[in-house]
N, CA, C and O atoms as a MOPAC input file, in Angstrom:
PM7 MOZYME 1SCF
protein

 N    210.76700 1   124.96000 1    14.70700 1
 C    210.65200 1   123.88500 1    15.65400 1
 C    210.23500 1   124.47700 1    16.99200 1
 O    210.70400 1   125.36500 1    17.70400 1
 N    209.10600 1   123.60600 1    17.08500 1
 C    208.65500 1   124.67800 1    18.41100 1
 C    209.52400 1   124.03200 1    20.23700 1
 O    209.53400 1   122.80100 1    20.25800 1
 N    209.94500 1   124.46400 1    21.12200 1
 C    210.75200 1   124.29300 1    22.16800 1
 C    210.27000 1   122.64100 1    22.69400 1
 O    211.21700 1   121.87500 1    22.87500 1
 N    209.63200 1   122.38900 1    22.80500 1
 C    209.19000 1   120.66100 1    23.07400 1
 C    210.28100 1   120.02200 1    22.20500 1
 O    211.31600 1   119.53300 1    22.65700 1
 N    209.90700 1   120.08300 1    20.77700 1
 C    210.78000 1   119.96300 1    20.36700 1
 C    212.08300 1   119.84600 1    20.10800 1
 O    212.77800 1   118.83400 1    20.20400 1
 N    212.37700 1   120.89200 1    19.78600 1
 C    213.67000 1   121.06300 1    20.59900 1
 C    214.59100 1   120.30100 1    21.54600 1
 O    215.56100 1   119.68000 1    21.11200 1
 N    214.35900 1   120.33900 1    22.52100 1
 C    214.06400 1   119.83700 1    23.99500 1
 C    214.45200 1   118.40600 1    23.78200 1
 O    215.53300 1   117.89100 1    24.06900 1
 N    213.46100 1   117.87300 1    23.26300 1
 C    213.17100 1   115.88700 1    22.93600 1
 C    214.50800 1   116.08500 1    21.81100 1
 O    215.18600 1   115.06200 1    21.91000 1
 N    215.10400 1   117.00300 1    20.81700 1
 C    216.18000 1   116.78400 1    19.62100 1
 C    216.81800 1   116.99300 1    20.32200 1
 O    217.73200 1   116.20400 1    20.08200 1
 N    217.17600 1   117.71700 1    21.41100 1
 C    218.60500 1   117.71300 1    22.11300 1
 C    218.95200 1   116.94200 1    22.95000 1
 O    220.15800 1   116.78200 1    23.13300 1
 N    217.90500 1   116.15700 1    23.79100 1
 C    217.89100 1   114.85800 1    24.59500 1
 C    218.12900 1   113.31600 1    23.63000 1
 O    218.61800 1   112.28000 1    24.08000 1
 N    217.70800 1   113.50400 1    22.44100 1
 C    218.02900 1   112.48100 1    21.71100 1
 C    219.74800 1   112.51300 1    21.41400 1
 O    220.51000 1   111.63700 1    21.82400 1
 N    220.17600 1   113.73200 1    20.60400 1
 C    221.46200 1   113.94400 1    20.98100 1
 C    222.00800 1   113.79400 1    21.92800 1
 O    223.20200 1   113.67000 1    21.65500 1
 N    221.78100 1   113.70400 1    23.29300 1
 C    222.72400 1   113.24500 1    24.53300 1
 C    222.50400 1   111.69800 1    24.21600 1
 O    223.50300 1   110.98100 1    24.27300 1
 N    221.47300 1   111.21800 1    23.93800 1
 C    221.25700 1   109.85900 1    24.51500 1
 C    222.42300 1   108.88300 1    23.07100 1
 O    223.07500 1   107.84700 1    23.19700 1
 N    222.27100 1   109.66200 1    22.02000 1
 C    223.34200 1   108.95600 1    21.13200 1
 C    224.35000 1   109.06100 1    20.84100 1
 O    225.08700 1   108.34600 1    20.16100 1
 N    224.53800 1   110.29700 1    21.50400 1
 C    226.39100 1   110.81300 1    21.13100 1
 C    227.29700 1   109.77200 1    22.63500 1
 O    228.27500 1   109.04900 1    22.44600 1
 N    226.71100 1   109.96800 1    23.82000 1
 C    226.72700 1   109.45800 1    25.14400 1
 C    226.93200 1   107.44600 1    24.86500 1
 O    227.82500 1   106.67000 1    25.20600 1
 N    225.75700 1   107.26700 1    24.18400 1
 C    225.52500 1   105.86900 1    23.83400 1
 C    226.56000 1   105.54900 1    22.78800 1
 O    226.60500 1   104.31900 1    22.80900 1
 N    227.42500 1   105.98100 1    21.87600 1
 C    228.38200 1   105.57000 1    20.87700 1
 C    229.57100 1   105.63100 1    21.76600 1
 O    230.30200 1   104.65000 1    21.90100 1
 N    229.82200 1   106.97100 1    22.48900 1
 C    230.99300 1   106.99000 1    23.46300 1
 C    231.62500 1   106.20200 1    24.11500 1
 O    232.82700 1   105.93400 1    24.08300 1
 N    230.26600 1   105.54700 1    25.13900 1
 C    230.12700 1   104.42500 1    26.11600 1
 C    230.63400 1   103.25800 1    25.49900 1
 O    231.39600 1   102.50100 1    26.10000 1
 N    230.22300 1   103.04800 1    24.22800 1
 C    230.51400 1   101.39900 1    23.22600 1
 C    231.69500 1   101.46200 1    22.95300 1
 O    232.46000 1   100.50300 1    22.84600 1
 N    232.03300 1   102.97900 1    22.77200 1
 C    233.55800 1   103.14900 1    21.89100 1
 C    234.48000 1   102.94500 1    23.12900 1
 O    235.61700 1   102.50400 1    22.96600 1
 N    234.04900 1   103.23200 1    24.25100 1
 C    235.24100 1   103.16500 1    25.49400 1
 C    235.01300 1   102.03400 1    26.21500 1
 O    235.85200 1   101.59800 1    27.00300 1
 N    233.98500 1   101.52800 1    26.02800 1
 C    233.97800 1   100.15600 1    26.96200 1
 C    234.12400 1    99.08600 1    26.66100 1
 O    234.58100 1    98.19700 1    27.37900 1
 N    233.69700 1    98.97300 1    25.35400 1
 C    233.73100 1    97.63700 1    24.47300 1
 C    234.64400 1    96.64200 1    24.80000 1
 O    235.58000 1    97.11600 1    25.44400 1
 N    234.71700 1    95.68100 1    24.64500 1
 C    235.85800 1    94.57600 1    25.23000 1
 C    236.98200 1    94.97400 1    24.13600 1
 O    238.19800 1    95.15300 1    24.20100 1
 N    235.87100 1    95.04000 1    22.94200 1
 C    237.00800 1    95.23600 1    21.50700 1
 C    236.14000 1    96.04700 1    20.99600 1
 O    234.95600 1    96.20900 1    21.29300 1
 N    237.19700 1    96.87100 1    19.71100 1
 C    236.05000 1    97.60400 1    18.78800 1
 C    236.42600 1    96.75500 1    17.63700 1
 O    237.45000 1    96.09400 1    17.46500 1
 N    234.92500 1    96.98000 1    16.55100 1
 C    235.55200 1    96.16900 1    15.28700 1
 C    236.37400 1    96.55300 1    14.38600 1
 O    236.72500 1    97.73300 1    14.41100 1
 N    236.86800 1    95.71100 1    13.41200 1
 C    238.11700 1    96.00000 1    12.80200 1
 C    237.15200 1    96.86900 1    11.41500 1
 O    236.08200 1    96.51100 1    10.92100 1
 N    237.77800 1    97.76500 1    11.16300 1
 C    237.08500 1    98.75900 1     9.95500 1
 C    238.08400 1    99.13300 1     8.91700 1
 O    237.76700 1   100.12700 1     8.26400 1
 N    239.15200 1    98.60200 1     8.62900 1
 C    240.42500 1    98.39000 1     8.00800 1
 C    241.21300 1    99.82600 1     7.72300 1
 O    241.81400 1   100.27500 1     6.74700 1
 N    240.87700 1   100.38500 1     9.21300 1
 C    241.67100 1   101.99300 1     9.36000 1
 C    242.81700 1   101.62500 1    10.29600 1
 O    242.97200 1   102.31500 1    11.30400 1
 N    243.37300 1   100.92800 1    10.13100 1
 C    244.20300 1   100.35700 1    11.48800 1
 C    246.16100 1   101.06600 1    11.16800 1
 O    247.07500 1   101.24300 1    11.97400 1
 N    246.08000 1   101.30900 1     9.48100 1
 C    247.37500 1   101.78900 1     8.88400 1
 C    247.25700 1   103.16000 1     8.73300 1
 O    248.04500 1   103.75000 1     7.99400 1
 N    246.00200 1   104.00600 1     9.58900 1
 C    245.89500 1   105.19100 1     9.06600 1
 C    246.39500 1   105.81400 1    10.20200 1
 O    245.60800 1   105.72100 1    11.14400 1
 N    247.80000 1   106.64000 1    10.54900 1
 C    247.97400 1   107.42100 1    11.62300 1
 C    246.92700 1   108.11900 1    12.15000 1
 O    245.91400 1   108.65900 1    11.70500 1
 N    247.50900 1   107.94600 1    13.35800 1
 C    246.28000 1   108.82700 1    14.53100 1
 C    245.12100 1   108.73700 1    14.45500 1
 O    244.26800 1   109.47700 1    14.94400 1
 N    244.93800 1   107.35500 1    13.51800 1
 C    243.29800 1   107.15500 1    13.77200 1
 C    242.75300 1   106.81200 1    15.28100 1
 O    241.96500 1   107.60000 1    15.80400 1
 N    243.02700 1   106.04400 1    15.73400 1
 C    242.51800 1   106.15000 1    17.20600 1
 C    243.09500 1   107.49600 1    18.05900 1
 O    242.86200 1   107.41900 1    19.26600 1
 N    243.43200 1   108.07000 1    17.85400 1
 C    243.22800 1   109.12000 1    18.63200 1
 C    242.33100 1   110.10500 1    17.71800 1
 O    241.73200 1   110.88300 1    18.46000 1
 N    242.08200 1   110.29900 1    16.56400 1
 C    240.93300 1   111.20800 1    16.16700 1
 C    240.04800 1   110.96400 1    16.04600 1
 O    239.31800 1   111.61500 1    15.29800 1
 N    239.41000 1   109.34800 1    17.05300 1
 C    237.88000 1   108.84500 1    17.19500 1
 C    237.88500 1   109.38600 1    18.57700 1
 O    236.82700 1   109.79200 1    19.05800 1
 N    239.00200 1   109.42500 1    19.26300 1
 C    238.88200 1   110.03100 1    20.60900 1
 C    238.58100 1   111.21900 1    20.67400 1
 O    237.74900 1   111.63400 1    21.48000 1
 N    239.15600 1   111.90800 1    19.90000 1
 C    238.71600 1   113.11200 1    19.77700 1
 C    237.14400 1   113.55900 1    19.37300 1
 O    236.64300 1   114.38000 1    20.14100 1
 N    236.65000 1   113.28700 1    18.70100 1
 C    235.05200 1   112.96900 1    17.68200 1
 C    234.62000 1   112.76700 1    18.78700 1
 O    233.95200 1   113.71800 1    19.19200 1
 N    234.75500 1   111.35800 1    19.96100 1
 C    233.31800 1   111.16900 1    20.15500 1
 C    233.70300 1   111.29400 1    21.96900 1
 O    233.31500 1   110.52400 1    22.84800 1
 N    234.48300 1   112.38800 1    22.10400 1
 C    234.15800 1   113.66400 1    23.34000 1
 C    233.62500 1   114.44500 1    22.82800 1
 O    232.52800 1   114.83400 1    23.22700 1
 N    234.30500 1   115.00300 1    21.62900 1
 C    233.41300 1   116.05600 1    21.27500 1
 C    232.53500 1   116.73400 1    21.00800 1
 O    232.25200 1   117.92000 1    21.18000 1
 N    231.77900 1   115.30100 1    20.24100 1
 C    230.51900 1   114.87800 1    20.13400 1
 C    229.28500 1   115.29300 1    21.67800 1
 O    228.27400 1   115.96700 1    21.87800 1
 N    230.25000 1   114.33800 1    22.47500 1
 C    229.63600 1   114.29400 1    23.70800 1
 C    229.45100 1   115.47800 1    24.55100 1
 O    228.49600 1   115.76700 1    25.27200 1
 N    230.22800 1   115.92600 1    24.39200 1
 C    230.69100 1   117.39400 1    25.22700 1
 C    229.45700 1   118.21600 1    24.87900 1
 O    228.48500 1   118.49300 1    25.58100 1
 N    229.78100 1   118.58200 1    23.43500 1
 C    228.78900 1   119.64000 1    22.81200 1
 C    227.19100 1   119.26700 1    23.18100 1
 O    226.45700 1   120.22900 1    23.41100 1
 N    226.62200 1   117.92300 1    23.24900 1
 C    225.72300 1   117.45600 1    23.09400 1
 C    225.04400 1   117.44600 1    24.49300 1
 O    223.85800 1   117.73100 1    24.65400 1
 N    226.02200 1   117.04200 1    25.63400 1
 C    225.68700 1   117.56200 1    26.78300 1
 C    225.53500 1   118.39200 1    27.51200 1
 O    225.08500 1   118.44000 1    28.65700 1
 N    226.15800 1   119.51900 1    26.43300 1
 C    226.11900 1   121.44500 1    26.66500 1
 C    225.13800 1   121.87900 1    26.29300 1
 O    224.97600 1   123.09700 1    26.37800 1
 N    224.40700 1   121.28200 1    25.89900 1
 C    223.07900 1   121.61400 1    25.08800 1
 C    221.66500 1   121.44100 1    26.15800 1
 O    220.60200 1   122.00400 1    25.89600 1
 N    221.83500 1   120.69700 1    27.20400 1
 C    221.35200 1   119.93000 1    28.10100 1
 C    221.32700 1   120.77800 1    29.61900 1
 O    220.40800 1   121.30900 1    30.24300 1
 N    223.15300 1   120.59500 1    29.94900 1
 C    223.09000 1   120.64400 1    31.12600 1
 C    224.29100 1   121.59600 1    31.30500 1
 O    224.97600 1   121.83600 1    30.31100 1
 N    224.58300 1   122.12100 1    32.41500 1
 C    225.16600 1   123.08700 1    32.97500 1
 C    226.52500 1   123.23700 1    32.70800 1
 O    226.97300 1   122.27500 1    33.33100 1
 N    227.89900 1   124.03400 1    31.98500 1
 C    229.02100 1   123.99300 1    31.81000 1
 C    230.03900 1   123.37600 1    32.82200 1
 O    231.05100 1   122.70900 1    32.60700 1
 N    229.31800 1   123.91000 1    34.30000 1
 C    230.39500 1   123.03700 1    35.32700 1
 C    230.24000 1   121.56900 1    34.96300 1
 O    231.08800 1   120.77100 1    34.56600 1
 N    228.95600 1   121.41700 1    35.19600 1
 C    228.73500 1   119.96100 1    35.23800 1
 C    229.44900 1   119.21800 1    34.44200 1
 O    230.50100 1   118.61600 1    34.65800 1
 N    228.69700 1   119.31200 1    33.34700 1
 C    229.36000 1   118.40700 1    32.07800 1
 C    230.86500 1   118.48200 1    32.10400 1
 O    231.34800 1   117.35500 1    32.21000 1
 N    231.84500 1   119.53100 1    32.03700 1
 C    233.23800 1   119.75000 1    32.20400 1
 C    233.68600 1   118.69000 1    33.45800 1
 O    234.66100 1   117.93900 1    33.43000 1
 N    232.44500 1   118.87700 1    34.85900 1
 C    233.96300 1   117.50500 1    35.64800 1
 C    232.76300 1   116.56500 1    34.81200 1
 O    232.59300 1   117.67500 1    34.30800 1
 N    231.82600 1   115.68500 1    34.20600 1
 C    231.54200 1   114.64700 1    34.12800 1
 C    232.17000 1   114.26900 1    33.25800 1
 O    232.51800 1   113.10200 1    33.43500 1
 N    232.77800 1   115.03900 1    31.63400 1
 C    233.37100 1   114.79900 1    30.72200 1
 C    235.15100 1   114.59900 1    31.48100 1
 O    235.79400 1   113.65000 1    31.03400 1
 N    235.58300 1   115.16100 1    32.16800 1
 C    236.93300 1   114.62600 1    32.57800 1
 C    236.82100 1   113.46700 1    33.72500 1
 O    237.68800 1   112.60100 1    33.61200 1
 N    236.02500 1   113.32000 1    34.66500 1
 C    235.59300 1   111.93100 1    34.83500 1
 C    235.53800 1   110.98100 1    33.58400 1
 O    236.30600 1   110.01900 1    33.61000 1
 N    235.18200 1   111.04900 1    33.10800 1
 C    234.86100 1   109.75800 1    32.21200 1
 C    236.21200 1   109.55200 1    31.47200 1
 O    236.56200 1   108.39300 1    31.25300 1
 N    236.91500 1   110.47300 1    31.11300 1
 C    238.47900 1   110.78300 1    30.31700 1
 C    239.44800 1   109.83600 1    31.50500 1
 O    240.19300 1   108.91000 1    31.18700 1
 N    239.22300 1   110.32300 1    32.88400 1
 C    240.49700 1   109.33400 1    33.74000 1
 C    239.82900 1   108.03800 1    34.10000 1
 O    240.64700 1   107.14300 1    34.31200 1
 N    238.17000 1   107.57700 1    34.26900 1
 C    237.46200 1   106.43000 1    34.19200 1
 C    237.53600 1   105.29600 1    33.07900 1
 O    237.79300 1   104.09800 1    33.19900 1
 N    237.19400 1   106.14400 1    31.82900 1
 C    237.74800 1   105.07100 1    30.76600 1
 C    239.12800 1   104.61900 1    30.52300 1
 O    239.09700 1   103.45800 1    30.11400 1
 N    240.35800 1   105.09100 1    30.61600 1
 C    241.32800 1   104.84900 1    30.33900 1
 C    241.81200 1   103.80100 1    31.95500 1
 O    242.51700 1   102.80500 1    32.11000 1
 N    241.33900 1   104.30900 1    32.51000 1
 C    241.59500 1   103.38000 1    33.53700 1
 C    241.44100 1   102.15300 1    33.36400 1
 O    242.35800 1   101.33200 1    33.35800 1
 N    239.75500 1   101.81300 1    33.14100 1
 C    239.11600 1   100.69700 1    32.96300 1
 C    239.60800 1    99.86900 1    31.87600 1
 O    239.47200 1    98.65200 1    31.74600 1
 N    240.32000 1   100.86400 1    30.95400 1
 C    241.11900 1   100.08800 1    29.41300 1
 C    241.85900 1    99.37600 1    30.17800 1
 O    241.72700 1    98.17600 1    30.42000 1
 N    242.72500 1   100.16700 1    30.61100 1
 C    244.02300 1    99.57000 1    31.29800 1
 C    243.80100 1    98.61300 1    32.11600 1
 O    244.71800 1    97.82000 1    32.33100 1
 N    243.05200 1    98.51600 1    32.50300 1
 C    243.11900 1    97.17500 1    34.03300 1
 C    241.92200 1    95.96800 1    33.82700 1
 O    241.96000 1    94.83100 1    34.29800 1
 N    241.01000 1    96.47800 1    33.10400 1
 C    239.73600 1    95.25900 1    33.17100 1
 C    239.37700 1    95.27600 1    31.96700 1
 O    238.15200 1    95.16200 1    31.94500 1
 N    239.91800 1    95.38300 1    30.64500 1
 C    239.42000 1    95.41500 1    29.62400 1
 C    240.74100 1    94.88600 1    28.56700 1
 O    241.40000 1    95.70200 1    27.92100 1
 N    240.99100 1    93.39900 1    28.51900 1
 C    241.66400 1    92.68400 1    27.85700 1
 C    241.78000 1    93.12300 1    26.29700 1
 O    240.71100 1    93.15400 1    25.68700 1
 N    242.89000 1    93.44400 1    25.62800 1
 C    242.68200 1    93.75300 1    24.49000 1
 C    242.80800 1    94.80900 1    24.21100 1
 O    243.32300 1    95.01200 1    23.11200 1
 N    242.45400 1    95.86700 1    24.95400 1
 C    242.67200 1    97.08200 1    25.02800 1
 C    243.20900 1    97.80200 1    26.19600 1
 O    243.38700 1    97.29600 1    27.30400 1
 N    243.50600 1    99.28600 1    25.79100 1
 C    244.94600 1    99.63400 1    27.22300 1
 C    244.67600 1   100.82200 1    27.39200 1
 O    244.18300 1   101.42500 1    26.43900 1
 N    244.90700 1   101.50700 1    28.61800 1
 C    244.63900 1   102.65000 1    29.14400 1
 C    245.89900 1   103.15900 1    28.63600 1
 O    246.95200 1   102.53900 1    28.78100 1
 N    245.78000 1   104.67900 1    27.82800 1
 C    246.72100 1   105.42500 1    27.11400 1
 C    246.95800 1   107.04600 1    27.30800 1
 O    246.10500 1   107.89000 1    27.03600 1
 N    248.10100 1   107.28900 1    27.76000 1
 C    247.76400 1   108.73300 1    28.06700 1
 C    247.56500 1   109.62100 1    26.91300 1
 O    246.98700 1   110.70500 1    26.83900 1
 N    248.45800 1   108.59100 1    25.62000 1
 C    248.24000 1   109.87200 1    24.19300 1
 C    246.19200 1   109.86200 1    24.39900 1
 O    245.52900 1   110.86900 1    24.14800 1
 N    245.71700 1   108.86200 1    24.75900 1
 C    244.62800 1   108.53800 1    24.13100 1
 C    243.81300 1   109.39800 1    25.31200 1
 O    242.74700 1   109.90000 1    24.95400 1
 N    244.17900 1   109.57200 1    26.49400 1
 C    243.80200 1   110.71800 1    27.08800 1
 C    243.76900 1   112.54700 1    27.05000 1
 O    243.06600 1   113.48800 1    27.41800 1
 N    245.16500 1   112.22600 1    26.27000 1
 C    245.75400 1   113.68600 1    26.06600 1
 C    244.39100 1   114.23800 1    24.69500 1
 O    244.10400 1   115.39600 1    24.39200 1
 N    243.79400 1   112.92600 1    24.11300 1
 C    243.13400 1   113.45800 1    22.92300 1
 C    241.69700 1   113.46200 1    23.28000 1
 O    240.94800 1   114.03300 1    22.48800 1
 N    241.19400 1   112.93100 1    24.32200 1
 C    240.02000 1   113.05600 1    25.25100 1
 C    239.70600 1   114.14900 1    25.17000 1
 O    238.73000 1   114.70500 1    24.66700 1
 N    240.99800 1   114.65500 1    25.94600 1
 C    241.15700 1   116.44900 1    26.52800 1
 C    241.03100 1   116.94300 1    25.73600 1
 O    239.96700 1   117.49600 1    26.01500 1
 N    241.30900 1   117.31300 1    24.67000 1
 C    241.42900 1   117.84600 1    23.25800 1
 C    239.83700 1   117.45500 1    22.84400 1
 O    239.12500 1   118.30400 1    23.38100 1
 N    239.29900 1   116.82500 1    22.35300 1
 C    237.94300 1   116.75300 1    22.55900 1
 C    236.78100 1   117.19200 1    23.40400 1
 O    235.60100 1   117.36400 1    23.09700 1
 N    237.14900 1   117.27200 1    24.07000 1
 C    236.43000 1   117.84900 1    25.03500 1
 C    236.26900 1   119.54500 1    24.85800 1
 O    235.23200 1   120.20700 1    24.83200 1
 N    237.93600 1   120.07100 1    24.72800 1
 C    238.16200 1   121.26500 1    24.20100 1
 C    237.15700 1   121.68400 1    23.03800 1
 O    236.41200 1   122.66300 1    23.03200 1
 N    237.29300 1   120.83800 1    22.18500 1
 C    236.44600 1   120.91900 1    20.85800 1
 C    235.33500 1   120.95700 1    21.05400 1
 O    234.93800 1   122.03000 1    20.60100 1
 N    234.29200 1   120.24500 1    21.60600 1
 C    233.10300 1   120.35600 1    21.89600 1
 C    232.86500 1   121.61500 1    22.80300 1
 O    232.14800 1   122.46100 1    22.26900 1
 N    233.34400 1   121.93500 1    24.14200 1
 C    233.12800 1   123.05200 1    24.40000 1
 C    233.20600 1   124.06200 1    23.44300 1
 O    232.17300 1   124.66900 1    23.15900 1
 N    234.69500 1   124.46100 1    22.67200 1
 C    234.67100 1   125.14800 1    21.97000 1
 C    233.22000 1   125.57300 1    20.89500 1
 O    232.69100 1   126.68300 1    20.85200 1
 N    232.95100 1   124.77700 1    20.37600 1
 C    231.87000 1   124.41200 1    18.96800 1
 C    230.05600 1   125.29100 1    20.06200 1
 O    229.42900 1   126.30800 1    19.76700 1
 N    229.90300 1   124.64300 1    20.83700 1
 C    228.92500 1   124.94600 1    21.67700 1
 C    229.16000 1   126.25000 1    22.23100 1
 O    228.13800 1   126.92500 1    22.35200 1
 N    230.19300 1   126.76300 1    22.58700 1
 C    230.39400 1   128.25500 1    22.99100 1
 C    230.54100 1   129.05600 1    21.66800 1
 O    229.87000 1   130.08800 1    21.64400 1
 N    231.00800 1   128.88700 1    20.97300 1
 C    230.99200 1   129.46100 1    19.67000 1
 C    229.39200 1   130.27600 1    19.29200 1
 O    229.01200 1   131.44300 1    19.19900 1
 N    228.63700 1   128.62800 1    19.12200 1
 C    226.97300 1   128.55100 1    18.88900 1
 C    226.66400 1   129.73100 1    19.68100 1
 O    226.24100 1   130.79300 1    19.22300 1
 N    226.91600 1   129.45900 1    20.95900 1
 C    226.27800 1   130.51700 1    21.90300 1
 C    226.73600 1   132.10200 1    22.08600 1
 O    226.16200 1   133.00400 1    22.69700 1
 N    227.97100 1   132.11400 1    21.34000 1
 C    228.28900 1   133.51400 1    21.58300 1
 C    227.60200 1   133.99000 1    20.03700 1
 O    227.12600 1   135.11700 1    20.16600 1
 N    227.48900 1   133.66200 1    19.17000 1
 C    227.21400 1   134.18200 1    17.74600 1
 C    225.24400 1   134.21900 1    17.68500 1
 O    224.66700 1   134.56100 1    16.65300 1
 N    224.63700 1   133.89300 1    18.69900 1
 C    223.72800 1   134.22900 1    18.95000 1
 C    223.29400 1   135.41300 1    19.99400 1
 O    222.20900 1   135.96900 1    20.16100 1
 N    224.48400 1   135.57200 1    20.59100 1
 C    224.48800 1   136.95900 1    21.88100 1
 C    223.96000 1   137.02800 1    23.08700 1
 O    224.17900 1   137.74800 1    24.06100 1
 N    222.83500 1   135.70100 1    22.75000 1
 C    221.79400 1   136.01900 1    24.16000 1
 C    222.10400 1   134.97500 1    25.12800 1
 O    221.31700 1   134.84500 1    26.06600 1
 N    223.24200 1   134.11500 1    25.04700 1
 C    223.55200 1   133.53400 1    26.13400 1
 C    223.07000 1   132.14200 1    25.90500 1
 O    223.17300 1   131.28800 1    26.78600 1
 N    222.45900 1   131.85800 1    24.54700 1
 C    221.75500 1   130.50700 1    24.14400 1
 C    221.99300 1   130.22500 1    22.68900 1
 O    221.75900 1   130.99100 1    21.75400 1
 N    222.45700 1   129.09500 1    22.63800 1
 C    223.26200 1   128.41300 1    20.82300 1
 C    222.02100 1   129.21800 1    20.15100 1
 O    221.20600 1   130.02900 1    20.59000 1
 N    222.22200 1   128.70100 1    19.05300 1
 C    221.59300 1   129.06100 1    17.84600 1
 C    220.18800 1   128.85400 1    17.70900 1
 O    219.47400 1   129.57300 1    17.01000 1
 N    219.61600 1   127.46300 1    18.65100 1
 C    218.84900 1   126.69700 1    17.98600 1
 C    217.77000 1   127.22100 1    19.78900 1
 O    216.59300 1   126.91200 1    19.97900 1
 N    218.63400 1   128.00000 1    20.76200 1
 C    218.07100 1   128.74000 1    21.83300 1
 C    217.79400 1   127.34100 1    23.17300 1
 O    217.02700 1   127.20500 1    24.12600 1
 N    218.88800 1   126.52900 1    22.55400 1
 C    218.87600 1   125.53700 1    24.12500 1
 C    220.68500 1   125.40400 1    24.23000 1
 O    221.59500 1   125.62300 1    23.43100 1
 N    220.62100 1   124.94400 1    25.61100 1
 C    221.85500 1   124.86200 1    26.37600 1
 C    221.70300 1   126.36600 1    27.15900 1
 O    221.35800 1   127.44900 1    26.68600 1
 N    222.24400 1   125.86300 1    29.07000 1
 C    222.42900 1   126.94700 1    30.04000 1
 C    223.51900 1   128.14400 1    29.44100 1
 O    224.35300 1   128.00600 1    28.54600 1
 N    223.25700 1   129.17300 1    30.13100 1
 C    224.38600 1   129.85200 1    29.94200 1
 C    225.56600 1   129.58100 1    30.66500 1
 O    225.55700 1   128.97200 1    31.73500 1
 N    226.49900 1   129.97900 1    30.16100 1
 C    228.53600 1   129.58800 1    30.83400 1
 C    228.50000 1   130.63300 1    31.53800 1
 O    229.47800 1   130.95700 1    32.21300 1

């Protein structure tokens, strides 16, 4: 895959991992998918789709950055649950698993990048940390 490439696959990845996030945290409601008896399911979508996000925006843009934009959005969404979003509630477990996501995605993306050596994932995009 030549770097254009690249480039446009890793920008598509921000734009859909970012775009599921946004639906999953803002939504008035999410739909019912009949996981509702499965422990810690909402907190291991929280987890998924930071992680998702995290990694996807590490790929992109700068480790500071993304780190405060990804914990912005962790005390922004739960906020917004809590106060303007009927139906749903701002949760600290559901924050505590943000964080934890977030962890994960950094993690996964630094991983990529150290097992390549040169300071760039696998695939030779995302800044160096």
């Amino acid at each position: 895959m030549g770097e254009q490439q690249r480039k446009l696959a890793d920008w598509v990845l921000v734009v859909i991992t970012v775009g599921v996030q946004f639906w999953a945290l803002y939504a008035p409601s999410l739909p019912d998918v009949g996981v509702d008896g499965i422990p810690f399911v909402n907190k291991i979508g929280h987890i998924i789709i930071f992680a998702l996000a995290t990694w996807a925006l590490l790929r992109v843009f700068d480790l500071r950055l993304v780190m405060a934009l990804m914990v912005v959005q962790l005390v922004v969404s739960e906020v917004v649950q809590g106060l303007f979003l009927p139906g749903r509630s701002g949760d600290i477990g559901d924050a505590i698993a943000d964080a934890v996501g977030i962890a994960v995605g950094w993690w996964t993306w630094r991983t990529a990048t150290l097992q390549d050596g040169d300071g760039n994932t696998q695939t030779g995009s995302g800044p160096e940390a």
